[in-house]
Residue frames as qw, qx, qy, qz and C-alpha x, y, z in Angstrom:
[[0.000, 0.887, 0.462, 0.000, 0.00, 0.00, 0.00],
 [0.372, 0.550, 0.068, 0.745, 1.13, 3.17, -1.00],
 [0.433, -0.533, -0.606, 0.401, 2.07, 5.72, 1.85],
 [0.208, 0.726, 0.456, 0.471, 0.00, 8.30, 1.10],
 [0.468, -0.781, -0.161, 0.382, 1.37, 10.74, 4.03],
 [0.540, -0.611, 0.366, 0.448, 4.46, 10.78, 2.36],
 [0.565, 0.251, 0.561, 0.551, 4.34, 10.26, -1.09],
 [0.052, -0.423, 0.156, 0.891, 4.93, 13.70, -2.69],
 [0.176, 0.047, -0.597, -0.781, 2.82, 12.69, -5.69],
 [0.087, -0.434, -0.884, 0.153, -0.34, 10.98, -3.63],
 [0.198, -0.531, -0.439, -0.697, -4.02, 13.62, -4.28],
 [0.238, 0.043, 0.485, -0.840, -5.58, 15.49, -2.19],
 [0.004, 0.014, -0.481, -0.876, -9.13, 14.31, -2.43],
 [0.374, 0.119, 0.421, -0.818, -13.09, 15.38, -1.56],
 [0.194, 0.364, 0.907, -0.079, -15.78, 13.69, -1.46],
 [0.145, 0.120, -0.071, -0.980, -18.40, 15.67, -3.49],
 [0.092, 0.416, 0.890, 0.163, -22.46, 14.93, -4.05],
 [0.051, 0.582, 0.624, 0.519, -23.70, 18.48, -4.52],
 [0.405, -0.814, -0.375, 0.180, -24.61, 20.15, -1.41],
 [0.077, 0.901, -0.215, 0.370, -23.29, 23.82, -0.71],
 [0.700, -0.623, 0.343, -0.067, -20.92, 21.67, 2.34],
 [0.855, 0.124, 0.363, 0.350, -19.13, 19.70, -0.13],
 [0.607, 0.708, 0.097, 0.347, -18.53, 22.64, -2.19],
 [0.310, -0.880, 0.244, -0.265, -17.15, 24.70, 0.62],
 [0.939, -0.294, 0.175, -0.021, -14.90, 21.53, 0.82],
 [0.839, 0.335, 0.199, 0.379, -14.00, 21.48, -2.47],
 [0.132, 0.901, -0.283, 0.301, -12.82, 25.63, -2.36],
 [0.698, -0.685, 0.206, -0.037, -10.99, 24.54, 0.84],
 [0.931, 0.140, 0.334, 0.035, -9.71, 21.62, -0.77],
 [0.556, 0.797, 0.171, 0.161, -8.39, 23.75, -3.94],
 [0.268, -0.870, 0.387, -0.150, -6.57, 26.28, -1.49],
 [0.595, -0.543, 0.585, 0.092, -4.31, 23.31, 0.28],
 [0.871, 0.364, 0.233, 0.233, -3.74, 21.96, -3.52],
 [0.425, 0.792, -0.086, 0.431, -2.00, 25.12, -4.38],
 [0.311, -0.853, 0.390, -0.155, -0.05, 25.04, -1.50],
 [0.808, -0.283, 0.512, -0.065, 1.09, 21.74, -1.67],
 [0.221, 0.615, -0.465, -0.597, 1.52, 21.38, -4.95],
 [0.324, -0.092, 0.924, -0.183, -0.85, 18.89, -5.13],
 [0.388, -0.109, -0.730, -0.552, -3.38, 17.08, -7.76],
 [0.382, 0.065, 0.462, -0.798, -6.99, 17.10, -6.82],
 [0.155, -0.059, -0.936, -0.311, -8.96, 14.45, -7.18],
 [0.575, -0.079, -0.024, -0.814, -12.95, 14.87, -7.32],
 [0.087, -0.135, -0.962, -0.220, -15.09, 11.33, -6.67],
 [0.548, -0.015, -0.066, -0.834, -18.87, 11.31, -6.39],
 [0.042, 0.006, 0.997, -0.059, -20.29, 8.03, -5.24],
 [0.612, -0.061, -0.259, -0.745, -23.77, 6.47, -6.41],
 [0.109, 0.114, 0.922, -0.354, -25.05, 4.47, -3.57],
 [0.337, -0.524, -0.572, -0.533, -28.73, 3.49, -3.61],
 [0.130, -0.039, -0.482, 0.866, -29.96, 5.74, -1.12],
 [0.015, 0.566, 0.815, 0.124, -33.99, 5.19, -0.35],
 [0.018, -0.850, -0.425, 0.309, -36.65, 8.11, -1.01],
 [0.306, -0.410, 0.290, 0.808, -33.65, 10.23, -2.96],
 [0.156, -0.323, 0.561, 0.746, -35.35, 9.49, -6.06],
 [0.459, -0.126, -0.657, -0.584, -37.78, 7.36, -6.29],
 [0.844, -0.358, 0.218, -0.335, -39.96, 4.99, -3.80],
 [0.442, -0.408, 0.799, 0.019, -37.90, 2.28, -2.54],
 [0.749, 0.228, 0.602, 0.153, -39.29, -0.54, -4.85],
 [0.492, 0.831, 0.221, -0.136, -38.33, 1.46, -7.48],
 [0.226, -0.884, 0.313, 0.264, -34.93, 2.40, -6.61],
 [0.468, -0.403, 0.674, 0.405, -32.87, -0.15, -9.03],
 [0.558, 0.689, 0.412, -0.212, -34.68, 0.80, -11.98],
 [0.671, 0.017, 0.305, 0.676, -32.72, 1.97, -14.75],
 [0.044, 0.827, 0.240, 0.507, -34.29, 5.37, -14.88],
 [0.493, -0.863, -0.073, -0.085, -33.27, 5.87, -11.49],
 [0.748, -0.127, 0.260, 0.598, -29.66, 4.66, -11.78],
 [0.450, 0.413, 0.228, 0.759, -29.26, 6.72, -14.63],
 [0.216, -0.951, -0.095, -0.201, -30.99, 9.80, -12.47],
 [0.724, -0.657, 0.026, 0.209, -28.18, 9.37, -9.72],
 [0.691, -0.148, 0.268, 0.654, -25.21, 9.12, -12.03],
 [0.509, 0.275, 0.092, 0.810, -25.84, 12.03, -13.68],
 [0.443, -0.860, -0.076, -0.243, -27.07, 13.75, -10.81],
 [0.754, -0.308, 0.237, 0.529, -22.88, 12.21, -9.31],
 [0.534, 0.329, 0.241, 0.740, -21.76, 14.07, -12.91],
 [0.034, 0.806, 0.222, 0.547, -23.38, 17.62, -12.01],
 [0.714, -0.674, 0.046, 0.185, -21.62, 17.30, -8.69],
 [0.763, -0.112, 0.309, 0.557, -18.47, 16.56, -10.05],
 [0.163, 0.517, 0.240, 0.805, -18.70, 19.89, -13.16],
 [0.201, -0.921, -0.084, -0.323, -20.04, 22.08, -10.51],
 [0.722, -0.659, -0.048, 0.206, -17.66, 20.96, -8.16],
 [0.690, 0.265, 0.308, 0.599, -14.79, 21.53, -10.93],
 [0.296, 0.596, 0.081, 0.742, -15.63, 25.01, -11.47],
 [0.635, -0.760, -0.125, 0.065, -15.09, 25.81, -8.00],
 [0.872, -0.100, 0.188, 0.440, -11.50, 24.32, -8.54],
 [0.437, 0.547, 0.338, 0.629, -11.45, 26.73, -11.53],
 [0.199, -0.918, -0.167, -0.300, -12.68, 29.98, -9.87],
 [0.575, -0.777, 0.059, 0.250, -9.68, 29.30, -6.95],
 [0.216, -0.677, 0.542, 0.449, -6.64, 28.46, -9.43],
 [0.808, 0.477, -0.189, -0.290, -7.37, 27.56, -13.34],
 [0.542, 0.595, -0.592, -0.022, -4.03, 25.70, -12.77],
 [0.625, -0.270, 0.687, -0.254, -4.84, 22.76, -10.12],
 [0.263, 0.219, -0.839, -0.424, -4.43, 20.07, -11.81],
 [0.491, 0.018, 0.665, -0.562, -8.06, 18.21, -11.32],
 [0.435, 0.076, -0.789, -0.426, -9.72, 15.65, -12.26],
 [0.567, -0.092, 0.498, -0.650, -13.35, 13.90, -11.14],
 [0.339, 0.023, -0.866, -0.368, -15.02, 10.68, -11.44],
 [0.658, -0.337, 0.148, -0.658, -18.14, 9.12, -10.31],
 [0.048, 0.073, -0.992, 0.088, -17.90, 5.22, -8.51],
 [0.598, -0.280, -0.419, -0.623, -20.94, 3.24, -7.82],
 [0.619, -0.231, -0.723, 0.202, -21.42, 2.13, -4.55],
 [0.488, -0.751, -0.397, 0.201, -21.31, 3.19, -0.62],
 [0.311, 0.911, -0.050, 0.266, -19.87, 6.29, -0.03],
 [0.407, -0.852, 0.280, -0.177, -18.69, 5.61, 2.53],
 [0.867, -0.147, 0.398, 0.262, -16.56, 2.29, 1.47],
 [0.598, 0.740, 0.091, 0.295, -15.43, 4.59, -1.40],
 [0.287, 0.723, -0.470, 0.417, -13.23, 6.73, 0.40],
 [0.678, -0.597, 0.428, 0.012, -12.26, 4.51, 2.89],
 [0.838, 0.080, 0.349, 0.411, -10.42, 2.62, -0.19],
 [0.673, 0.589, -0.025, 0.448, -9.41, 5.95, -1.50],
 [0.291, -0.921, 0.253, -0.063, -7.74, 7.22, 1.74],
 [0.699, -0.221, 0.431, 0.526, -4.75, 4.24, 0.77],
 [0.699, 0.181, 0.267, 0.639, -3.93, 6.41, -1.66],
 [0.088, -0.953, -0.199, -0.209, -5.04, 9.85, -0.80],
 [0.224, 0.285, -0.447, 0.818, -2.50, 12.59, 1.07],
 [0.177, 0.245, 0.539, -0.786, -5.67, 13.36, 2.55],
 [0.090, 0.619, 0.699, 0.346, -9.33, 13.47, 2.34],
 [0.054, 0.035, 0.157, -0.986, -11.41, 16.61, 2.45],
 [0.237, -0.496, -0.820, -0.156, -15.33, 16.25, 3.10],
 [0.211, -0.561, 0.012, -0.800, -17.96, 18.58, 4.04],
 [0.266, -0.152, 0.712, -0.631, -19.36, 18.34, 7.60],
 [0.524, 0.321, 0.763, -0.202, -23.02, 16.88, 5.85],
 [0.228, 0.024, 0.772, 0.592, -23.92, 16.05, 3.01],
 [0.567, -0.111, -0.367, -0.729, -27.50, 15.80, 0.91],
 [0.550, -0.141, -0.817, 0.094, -27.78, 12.13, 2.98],
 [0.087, -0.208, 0.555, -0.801, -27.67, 14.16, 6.10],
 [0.327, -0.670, -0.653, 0.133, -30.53, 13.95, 8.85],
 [0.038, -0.821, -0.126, -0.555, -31.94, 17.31, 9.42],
 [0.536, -0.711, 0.132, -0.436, -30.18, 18.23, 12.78],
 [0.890, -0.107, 0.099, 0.433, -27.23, 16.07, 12.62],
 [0.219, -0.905, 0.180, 0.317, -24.12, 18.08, 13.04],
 [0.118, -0.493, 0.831, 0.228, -21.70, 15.36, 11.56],
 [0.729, 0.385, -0.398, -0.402, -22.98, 13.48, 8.27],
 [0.904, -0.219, 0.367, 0.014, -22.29, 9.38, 8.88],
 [0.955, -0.244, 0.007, 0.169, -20.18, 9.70, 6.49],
 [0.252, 0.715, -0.431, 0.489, -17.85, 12.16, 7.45],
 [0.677, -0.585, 0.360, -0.264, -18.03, 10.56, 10.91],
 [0.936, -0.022, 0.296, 0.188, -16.77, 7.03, 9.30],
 [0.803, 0.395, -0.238, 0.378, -14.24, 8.55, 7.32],
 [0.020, 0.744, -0.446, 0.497, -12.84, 10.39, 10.42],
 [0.664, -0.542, 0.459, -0.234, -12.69, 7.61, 11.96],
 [0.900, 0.140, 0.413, -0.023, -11.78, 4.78, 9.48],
 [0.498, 0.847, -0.182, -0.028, -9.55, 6.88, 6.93],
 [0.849, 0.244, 0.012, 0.468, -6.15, 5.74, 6.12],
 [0.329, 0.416, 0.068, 0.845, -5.01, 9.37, 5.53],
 [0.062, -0.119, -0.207, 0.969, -5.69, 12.71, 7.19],
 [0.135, 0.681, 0.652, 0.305, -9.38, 13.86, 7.14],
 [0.019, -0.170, -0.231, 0.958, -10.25, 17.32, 7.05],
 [0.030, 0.708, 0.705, -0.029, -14.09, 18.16, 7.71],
 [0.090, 0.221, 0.205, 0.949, -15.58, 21.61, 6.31],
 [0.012, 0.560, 0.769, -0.309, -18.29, 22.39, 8.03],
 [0.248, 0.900, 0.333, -0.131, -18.69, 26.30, 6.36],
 [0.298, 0.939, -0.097, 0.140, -16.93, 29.21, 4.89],
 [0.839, -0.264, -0.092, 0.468, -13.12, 28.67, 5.82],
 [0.024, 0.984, -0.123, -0.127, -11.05, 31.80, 7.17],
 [0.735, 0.567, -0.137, 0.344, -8.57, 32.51, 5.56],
 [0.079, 0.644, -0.585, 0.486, -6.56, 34.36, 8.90],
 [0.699, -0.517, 0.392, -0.301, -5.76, 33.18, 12.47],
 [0.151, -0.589, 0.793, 0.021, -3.46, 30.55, 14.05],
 [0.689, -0.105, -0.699, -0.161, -3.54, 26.80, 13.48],
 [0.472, -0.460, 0.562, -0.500, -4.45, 25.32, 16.71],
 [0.635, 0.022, -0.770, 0.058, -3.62, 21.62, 18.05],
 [0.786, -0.527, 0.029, -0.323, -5.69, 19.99, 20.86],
 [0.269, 0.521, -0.754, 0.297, -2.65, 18.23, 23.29],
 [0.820, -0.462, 0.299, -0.160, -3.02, 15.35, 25.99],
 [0.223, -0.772, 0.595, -0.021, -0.31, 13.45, 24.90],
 [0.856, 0.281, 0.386, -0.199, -1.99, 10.39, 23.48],
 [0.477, -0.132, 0.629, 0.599, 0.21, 9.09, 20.04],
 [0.248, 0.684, 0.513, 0.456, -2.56, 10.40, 17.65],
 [0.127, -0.989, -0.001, 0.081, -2.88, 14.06, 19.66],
 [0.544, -0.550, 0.361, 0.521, 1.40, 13.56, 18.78],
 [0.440, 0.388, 0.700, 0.407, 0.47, 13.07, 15.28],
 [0.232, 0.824, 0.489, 0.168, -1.25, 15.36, 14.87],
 [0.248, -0.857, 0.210, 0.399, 1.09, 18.23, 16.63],
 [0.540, -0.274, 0.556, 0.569, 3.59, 17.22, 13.60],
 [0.348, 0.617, 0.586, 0.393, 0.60, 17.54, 10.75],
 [0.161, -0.973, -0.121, 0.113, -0.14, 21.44, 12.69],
 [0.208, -0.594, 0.362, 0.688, 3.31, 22.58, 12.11],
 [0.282, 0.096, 0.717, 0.630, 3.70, 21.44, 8.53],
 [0.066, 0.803, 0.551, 0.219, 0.34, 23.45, 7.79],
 [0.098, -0.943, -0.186, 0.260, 0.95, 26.20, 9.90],
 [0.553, -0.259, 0.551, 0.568, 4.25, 26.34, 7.99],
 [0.356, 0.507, 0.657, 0.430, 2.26, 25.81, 4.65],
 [0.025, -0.877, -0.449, -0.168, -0.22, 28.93, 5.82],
 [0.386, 0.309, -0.222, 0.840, 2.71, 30.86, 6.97],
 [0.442, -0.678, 0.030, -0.586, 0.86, 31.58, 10.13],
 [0.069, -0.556, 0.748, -0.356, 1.39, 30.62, 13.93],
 [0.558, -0.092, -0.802, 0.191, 0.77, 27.46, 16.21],
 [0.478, -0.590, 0.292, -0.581, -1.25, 27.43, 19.15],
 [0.486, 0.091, -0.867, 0.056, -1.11, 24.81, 20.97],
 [0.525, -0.400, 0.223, -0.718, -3.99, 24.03, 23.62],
 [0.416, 0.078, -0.873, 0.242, -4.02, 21.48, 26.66],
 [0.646, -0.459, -0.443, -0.419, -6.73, 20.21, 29.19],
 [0.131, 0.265, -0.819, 0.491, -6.15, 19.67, 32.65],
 [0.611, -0.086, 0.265, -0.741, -9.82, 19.55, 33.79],
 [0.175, 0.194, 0.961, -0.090, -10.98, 16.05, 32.59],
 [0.049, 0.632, 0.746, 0.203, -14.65, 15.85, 31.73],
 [0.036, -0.865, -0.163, -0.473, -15.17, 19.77, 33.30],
 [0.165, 0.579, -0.225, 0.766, -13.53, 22.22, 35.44],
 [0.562, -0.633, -0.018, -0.533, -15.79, 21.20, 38.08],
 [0.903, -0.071, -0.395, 0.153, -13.38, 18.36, 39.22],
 [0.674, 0.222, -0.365, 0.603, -11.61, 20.73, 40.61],
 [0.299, -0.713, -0.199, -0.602, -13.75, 22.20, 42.55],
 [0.735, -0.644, -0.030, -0.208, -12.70, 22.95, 46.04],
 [0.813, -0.064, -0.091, 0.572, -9.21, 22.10, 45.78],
 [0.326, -0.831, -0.041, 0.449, -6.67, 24.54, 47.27],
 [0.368, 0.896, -0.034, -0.248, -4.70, 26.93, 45.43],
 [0.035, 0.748, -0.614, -0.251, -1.64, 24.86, 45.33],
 [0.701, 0.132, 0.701, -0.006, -3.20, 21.96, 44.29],
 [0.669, 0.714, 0.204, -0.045, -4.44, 24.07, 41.07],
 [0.336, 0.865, -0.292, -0.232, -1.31, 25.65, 40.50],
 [0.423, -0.347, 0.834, 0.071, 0.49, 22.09, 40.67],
 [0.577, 0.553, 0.598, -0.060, -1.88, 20.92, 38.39],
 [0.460, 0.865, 0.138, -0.146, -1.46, 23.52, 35.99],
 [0.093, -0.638, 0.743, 0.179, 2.72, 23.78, 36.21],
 [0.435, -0.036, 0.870, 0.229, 2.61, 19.71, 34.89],
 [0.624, 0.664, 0.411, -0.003, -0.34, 20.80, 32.03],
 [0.325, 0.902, -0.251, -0.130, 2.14, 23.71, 30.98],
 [0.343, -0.592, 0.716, 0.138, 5.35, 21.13, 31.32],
 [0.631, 0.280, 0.720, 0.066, 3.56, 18.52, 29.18],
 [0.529, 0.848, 0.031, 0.011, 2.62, 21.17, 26.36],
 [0.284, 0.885, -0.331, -0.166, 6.29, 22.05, 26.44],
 [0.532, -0.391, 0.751, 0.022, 7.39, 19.08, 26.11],
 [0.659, 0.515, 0.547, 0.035, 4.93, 17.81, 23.13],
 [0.410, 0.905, 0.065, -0.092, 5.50, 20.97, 21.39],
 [0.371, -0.609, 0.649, 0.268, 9.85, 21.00, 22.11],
 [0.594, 0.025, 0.736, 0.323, 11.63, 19.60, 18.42],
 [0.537, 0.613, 0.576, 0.063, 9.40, 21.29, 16.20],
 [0.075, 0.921, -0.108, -0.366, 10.84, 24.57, 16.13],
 [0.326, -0.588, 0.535, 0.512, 14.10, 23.14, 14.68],
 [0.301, 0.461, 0.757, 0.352, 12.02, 21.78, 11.57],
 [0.209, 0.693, 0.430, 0.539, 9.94, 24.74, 11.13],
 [0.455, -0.258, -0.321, 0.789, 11.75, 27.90, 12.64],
 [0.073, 0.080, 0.173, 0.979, 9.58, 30.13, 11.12],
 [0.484, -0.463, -0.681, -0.295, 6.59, 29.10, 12.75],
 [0.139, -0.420, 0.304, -0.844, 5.71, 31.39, 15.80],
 [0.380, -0.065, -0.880, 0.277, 4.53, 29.31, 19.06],
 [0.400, -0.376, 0.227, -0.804, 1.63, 30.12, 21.62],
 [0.365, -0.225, -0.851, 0.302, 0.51, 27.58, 24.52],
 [0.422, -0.420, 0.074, -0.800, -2.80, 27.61, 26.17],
 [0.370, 0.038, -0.912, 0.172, -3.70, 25.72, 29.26],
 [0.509, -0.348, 0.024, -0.787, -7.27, 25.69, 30.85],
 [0.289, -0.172, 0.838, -0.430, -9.16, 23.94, 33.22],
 [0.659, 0.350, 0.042, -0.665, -12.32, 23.35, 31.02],
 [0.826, 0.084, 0.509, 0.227, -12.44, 19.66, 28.99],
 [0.452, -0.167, 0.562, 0.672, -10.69, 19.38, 26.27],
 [0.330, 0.558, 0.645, 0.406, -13.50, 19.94, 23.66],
 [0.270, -0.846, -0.314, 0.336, -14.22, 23.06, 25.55],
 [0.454, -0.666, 0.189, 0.561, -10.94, 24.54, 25.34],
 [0.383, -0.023, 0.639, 0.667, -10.16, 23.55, 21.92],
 [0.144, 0.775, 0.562, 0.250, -13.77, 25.18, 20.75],
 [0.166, -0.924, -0.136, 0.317, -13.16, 28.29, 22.31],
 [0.427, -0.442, 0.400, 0.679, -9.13, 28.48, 20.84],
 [0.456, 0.379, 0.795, 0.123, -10.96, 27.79, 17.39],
 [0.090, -0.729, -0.194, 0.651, -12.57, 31.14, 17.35],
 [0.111, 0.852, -0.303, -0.413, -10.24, 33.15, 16.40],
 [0.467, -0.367, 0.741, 0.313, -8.49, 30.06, 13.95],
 [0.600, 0.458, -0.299, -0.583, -8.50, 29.23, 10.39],
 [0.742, 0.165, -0.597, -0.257, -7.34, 25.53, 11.25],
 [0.691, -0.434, 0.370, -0.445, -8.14, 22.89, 13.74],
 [0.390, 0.389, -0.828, 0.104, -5.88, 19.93, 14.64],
 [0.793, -0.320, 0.419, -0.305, -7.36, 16.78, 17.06],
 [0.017, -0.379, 0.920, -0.098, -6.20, 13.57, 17.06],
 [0.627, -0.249, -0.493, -0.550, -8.81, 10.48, 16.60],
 [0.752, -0.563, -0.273, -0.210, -8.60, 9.25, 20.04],
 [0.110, 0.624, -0.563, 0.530, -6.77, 10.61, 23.03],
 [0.160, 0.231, -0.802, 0.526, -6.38, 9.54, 26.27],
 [0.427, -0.070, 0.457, -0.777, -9.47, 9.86, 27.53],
 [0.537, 0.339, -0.594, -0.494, -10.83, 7.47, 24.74],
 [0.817, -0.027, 0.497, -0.292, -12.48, 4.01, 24.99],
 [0.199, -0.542, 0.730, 0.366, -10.61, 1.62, 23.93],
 [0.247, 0.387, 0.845, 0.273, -12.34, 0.32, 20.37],
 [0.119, 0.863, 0.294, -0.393, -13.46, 3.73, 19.92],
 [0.693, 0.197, 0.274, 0.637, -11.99, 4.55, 16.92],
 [0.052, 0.475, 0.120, 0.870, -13.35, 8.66, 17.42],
 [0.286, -0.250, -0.583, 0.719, -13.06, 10.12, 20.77],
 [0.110, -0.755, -0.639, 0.098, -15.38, 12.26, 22.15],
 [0.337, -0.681, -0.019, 0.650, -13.49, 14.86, 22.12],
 [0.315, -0.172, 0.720, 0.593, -12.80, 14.79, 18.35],
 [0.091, 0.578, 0.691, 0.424, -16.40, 14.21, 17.29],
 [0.018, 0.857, 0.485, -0.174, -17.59, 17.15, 19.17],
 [0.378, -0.630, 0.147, 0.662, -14.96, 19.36, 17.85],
 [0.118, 0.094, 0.581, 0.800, -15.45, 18.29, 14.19],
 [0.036, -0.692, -0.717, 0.071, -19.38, 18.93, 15.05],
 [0.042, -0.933, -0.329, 0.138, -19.55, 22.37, 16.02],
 [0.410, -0.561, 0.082, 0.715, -15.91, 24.19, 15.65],
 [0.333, 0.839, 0.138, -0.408, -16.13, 27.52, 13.06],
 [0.073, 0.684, -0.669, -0.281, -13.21, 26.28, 11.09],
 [0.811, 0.334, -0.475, -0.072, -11.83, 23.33, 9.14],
 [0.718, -0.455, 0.468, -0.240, -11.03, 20.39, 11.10],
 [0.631, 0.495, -0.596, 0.030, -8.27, 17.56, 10.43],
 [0.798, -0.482, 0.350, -0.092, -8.29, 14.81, 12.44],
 [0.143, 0.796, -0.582, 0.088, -5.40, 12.66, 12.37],
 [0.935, -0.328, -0.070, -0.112, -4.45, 9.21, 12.85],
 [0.833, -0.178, 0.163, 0.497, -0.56, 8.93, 12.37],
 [0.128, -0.702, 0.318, 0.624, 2.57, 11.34, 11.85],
 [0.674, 0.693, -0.090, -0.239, 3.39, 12.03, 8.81]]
């Protein structure tokens, strides 16, 4: 299998079926080609997906097949002149597959640099924050995922969620190399609370500030190496008492990218997307890249 982290010639590439979330993917998407100097690779999957089209007994008709696929192609040419509008000179190229989407790009994250996927699709459930399957590929992807969820800014720092976990290490390596890319800084932001701030309720004042001297000694410890790789990357460290999702939602803000790890420490083991992860790619105002392994 081809390691698509690393291979210099491996596509960025988004998942696309139409919706204004995909497309907001695909601009995204477009942007981190032309930084990378990476080929973009469009797919559109045609699963049979009841009530889309027809009534269910109806749905493997050949009127309805043909509805889907070139209802997959008008994705794919709208999704193109997006591509076009950011830089006529990405190299791109779309295609439509037939099947689950979601087993599509799990088989194209072995060969992806990354995927890119809106936050929900057309499939969505009204009132679902996180589409099923951006949830499965942020949790099942081979490669990097990055979830769009709306308009992506275009200032502010990257920020990386820390606990020390091997994927929340991972990921601190993907955050430089971006913030690098975006020629902007690095936050870096670390929990000490647990589940909420209230755990710490009632403890004396040198309990918290013992507590808080080992959260700020971990961050500089996680963060310590990187500088000599990317010296032109400006550092900031934040340490709160608030859970992790908390902290990292709030740092977010003011950010144009958002670094987590797919399961940290707190994590259940067989959980392949922490809690901490899904509720960040759910609600945070930025692109989100979760992470399963350095690069």
């Amino acid at each position: 299998m081809t390691d698509s982290v690393t291979d210099a010639t491996a596509p960025i590439v988004v998942g696309v079926d139409g919706s204004d979330s995909a497309l907001m993917a695909v601009r995204w998407a477009a942007g981190a080609a032309v930084r990378e100097r990476r080929p973009l690779r469009l797919i559109s999957a045609v699963g049979i997906v009841p009530g889309a089209y027809a009534p269910t007994a109806t749905l493997t008709s050949p009127a309805v097949v043909e509805a889907m696929h070139a209802g997959a192609a008008r994705a794919i040419e709208a999704a193109t002149q997006v591509v076009a509008d950011v830089d006529p000179d990405v190299d791109v190229a779309g295609k439509t597959v037939s099947g689950s989407a979601m087993l599509t790009l799990r088989h194209a994250s072995a060969w992806a640099h990354m995927l890119v996927l809106g936050r929900r699709g057309l499939g969505g459930v009204r009132g679902l924050l996180l589409g099923s399957v951006s949830t499965d590929a942020a949790a099942h992807a081979e490669c990097p995922v990055v979830v769009v969820g709306g308009p992506a800014p275009t200032t502010g720092p990257v920020v990386v969620g820390v606990d020390g976990s091997p994927t929340s290490t991972a990921a601190i390596a993907h955050a430089f190399r971006q913030a690098d890319l975006l020629n902007t800084s690095l936050l870096g932001v670390h929990a000490y609370g647990g589940s909420s701030g209230a755990a710490f309720y009632g403890a004396d004042q040198r309990t918290l500030r013992q507590f808080e001297d080992e959260a700020e000694e971990l961050l500089g410890e996680q963060l310590a190496g990187y500088p000599e790789d990317y010296p032109d990357v400006q550092i900031e460290r934040h340490v709160g008492i608030a859970s992790p999702a908390e902290e990292i939602f709030d740092a977010a803000q003011t950010a144009q990218l958002v670094f987590v790890g797919t399961r940290g420490h707190g994590g259940i083991r067989g959980l392949l997307l922490g809690s901490t992860s899904r509720a960040v790619v759910q609600v945070a105002p930025c692109p989100v890249m979760v992470v399963h392994r350095k690069p």
